[in-house]
C-alpha positions as CSV (number, residue, x, y, z in Angstrom):
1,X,149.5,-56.9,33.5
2,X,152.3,-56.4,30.9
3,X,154.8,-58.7,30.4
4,X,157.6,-57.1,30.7
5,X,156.3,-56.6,34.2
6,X,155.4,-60.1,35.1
7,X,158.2,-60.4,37.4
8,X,157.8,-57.4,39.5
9,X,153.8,-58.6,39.4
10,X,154.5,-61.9,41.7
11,X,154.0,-58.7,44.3
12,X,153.9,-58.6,47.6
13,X,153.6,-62.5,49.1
14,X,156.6,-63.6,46.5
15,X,159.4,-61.1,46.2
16,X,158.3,-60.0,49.9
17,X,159.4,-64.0,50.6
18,X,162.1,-64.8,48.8
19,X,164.1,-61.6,49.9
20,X,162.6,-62.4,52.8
21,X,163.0,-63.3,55.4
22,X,165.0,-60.3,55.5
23,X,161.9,-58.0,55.3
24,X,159.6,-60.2,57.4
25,X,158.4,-59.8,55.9
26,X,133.0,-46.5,26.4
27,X,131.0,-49.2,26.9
28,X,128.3,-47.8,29.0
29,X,124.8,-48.3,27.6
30,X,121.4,-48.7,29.2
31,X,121.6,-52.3,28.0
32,X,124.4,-52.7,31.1
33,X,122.6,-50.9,33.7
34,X,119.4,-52.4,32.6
35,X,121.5,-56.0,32.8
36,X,123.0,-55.2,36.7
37,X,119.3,-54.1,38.0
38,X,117.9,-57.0,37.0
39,X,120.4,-59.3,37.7
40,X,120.5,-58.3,41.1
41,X,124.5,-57.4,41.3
42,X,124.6,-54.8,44.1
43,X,125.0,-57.4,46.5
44,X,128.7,-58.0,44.6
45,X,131.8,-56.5,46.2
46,X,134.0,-54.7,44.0
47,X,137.7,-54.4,44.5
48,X,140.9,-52.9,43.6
49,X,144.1,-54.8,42.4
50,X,147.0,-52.7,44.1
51,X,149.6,-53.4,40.7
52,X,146.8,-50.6,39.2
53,X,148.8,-48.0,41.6
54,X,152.2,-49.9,41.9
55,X,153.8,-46.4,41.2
56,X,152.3,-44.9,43.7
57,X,153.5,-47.7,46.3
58,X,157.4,-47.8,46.9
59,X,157.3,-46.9,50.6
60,X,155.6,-47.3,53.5
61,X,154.1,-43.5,53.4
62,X,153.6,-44.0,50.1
63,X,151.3,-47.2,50.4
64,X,149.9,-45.4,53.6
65,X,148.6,-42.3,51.7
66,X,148.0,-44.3,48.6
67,X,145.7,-46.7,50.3
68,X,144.1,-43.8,51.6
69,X,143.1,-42.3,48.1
70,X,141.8,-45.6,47.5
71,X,139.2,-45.8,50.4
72,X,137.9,-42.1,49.5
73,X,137.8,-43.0,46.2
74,X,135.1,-45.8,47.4
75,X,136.9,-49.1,47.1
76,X,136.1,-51.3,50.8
77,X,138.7,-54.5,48.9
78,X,141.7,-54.2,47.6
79,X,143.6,-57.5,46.1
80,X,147.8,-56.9,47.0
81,X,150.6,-56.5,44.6
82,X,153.6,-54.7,44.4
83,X,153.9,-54.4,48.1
84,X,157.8,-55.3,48.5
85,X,158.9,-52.1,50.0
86,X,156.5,-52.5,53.4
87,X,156.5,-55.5,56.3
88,X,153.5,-57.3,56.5
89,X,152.5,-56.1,59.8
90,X,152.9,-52.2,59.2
91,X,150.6,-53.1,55.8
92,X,147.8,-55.0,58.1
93,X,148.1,-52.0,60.4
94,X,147.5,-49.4,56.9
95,X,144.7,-51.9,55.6
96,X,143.5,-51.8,59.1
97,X,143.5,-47.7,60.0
98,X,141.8,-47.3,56.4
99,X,138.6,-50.0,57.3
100,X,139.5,-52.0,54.0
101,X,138.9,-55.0,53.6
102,X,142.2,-57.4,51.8
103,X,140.4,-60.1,49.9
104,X,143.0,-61.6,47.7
105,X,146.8,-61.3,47.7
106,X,149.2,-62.0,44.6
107,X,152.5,-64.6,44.9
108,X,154.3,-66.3,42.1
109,X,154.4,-69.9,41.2
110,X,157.9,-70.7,42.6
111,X,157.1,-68.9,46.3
112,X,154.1,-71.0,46.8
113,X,155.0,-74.3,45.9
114,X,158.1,-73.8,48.2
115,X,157.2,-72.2,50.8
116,X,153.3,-72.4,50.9
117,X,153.1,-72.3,55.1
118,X,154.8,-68.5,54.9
119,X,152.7,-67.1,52.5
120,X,149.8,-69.1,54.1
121,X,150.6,-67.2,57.6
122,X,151.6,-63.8,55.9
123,X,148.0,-64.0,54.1
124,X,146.6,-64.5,57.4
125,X,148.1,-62.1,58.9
126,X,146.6,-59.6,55.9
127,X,143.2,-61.3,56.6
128,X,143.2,-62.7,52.9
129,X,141.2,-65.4,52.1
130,X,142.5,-66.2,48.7
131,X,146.2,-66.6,47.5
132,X,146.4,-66.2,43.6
133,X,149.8,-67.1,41.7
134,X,149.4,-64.6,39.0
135,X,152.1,-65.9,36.5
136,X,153.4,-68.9,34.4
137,X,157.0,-68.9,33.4
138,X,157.6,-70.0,29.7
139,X,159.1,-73.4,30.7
140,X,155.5,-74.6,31.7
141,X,154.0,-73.8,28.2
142,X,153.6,-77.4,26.7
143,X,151.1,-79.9,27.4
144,X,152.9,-81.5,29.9
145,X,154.2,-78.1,31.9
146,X,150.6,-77.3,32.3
147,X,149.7,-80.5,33.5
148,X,152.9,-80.3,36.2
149,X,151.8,-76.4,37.3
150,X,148.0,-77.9,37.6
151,X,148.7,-81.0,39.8
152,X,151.8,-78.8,41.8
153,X,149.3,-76.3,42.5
154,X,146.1,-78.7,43.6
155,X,149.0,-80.7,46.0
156,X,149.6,-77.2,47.8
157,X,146.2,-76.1,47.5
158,X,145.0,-78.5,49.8
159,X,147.7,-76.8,52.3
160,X,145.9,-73.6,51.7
161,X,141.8,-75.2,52.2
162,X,143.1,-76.7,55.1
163,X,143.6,-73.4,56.7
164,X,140.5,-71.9,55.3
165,X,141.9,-69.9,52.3
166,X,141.7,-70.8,49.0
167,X,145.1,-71.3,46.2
168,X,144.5,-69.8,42.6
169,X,145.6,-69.2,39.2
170,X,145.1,-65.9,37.5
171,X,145.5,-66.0,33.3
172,X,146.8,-64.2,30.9
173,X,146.5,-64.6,27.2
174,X,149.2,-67.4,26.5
175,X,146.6,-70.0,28.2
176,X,144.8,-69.8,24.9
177,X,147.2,-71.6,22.8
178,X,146.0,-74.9,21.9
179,X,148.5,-78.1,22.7
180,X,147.8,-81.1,21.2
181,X,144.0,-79.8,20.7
182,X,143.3,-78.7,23.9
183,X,144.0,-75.1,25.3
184,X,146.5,-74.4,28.0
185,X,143.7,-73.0,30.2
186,X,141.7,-76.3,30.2
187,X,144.9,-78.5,30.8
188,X,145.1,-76.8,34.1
189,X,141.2,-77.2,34.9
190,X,141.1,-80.3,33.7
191,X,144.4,-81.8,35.8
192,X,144.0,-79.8,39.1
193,X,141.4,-80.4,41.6
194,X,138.6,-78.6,42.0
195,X,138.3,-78.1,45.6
196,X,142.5,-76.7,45.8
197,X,142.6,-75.0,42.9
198,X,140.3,-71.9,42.0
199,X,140.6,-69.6,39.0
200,X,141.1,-65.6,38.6
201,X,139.7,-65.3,35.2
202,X,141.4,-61.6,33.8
203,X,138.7,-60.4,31.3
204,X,141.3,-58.6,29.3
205,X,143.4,-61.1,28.9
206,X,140.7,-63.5,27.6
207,X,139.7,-61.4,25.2
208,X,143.5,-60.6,24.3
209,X,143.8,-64.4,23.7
210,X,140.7,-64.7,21.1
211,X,138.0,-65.8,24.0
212,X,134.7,-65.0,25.1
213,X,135.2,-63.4,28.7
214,X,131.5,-64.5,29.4
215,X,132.0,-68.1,28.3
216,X,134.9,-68.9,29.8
217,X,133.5,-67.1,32.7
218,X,130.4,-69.8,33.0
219,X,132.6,-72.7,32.0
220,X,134.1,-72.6,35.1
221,X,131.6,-71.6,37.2
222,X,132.4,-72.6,40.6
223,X,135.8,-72.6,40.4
224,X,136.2,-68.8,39.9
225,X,135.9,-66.6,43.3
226,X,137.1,-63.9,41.6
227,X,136.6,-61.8,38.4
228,X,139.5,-59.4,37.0
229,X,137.4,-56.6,35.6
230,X,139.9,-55.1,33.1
231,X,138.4,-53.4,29.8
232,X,139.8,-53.9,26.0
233,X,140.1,-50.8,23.6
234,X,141.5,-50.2,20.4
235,X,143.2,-47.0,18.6
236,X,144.3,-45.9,16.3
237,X,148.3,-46.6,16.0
238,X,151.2,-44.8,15.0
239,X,153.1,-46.9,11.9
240,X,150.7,-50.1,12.3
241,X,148.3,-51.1,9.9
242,X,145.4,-52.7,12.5
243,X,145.5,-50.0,15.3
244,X,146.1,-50.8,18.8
245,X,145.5,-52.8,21.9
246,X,144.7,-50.9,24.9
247,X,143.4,-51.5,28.7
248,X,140.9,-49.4,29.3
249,X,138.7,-48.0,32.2
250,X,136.0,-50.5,33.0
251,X,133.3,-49.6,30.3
252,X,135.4,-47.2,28.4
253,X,136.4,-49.9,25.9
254,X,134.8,-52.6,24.1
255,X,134.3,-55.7,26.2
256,X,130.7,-56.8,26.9
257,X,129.6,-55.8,30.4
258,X,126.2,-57.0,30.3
259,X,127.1,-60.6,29.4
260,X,130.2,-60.7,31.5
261,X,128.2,-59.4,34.7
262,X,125.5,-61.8,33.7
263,X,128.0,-64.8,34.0
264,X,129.5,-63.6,37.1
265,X,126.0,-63.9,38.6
266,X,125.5,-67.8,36.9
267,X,129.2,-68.4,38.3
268,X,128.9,-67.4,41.6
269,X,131.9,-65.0,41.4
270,X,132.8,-63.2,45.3
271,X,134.5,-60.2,44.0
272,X,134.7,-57.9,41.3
273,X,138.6,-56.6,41.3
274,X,139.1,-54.0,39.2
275,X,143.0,-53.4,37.6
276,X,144.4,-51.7,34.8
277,X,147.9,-52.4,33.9
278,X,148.5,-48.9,32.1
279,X,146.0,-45.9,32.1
280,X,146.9,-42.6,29.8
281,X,145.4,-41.0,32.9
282,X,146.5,-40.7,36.7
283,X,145.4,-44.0,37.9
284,X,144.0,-42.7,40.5
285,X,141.5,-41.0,38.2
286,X,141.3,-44.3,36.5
287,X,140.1,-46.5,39.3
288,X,137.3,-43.4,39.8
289,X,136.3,-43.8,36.7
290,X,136.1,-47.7,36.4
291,X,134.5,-47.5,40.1
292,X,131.8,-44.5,38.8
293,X,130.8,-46.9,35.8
294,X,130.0,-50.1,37.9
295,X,128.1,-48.1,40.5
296,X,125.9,-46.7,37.2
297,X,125.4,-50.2,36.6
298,X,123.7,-51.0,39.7
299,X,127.2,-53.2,40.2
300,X,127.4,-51.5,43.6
């Protein structure tokens, strides 16, 4: 996700809560299909991270036939975001009515540590089985911030294996500056607790930071339940000298499918959840194309 959108991103469990209460509440070579075959992925379940069509969602009959498109399209998952202008129970009814299956559900940091038993029973309610807070605010960037978000999020994370779900932490690029040696992303492994806190590894945003999607990936094996499948690409840019960053369809950039589907496997990753912040296509014809590539993979 952008940035400048990280706010709007804390989606559907966080702004849905804190007005609350109110509302209720072209990388595709024979290398990667070769890599899926014969790494037996078909049995992976691929999904769709709802912030992809976030323009497409700012109603309820919007989100209805939007949700729609995405089921004939061929996603069964969908991960929510951006769902603030529809009640929880007319969105369970939509996910419902459309046989799709809500495996994940975005919040922000500040919703869940205080008030982790609402979005625990709203997630229930949407039949989620992972929560993922899908920002850090700036004031957490230091060795010691990360350390606080890591242990806040393992002491409410225990709330959320009680009940059977599972708490996580989606990255972005900024988890890949170094403090005092050590980079942000394994200050928060290495002072949370495994068991309450899982990971949301973004492969985008990875790469964006100067990592290895695949390594990092198989670091945390275990600990990651879900995969953002998010694809890099450069162009050419107007007035800059080094071109530009883009998302990209899932193998229509330059990210590394074979190895990053290869350390899915080793990780024991649940679900593949496609998203594309920006697409300079519909983004409905986007999340074809992304879902068309994986099933030439052998992916589904």
């Amino acid at each position: 996700m952008q940035m400048d959108q990280k706010l709007k991103r804390r989606g559907f469990l966080g702004a849905g809560l804190t007005t609350a209460l109110a509302m209720n509440w072209g990388w595709r070579s024979a290398a990667a299909c070769e890599c899926a075959g014969c790494c037996g992925m078909g049995d992976k379940k691929v999904g769709l991270n709802l912030y992809t069509i976030r323009r497409s969602l700012s109603s309820a009959d919007e989100v209805a036939r939007s949700l729609e498109k995405v089921k004939k399209i061929g996603y069964d998952n969908i991960e929510i975001a951006s769902m603030d202008a529809i009640e929880t129970k007319k969105l369970a009814e939509i996910i419902k009515q459309n046989e799709l299956n809500a495996v994940s559900a975005h919040t922000s940091f500040e919703v869940v540590t205080t008030e982790p038993r609402k979005v625990i029973e709203r997630s229930q309610e949407l039949g989620c089985g992972n929560v993922v807070v899908s920002y850090m605010t700036e004031k957490y960037r230091n060795f010691d911030g990360y350390k606080l978000f890591a242990e806040k999020l393992s002491e409410v994370g225990e709330q959320f294996a009680a009940a059977g779900m599972k708490l996580g932490y989606h990255n972005h690029s900024f988890e890949f500056q170094k403090y005092n040696g050590v980079f942000g992303m394994d200050i928060l492994c290495n002072y949370s607790v495994p068991q309450y806190l899982s990971f949301e590894i973004d492969t985008y945003w990875v790469q964006h930071g100067g990592g290895d999607p695949a390594a990092w990936i198989r670091k945390y094996a275990g600990r990651i339940p879900i995969v953002h499948f998010k694809d890099f690409l450069m162009v050419e840019g107007k007035g800059t000298q080094f071109g530009t960053q883009m998302y990209a369809e899932v193998g229509e950039g330059n990210l590394n499918w074979p190895e990053i589907l290869d350390a899915c496997k080793q990780a024991g990753v649940q679900y593949y959840v496609v998203e594309q912040d920006e697409s300079q296509r519909d983004p409905f014809e986007s999340i074809a194309i992304s879902l068309k590539n994986l099933k030439s993979w052998g992916v589904i």
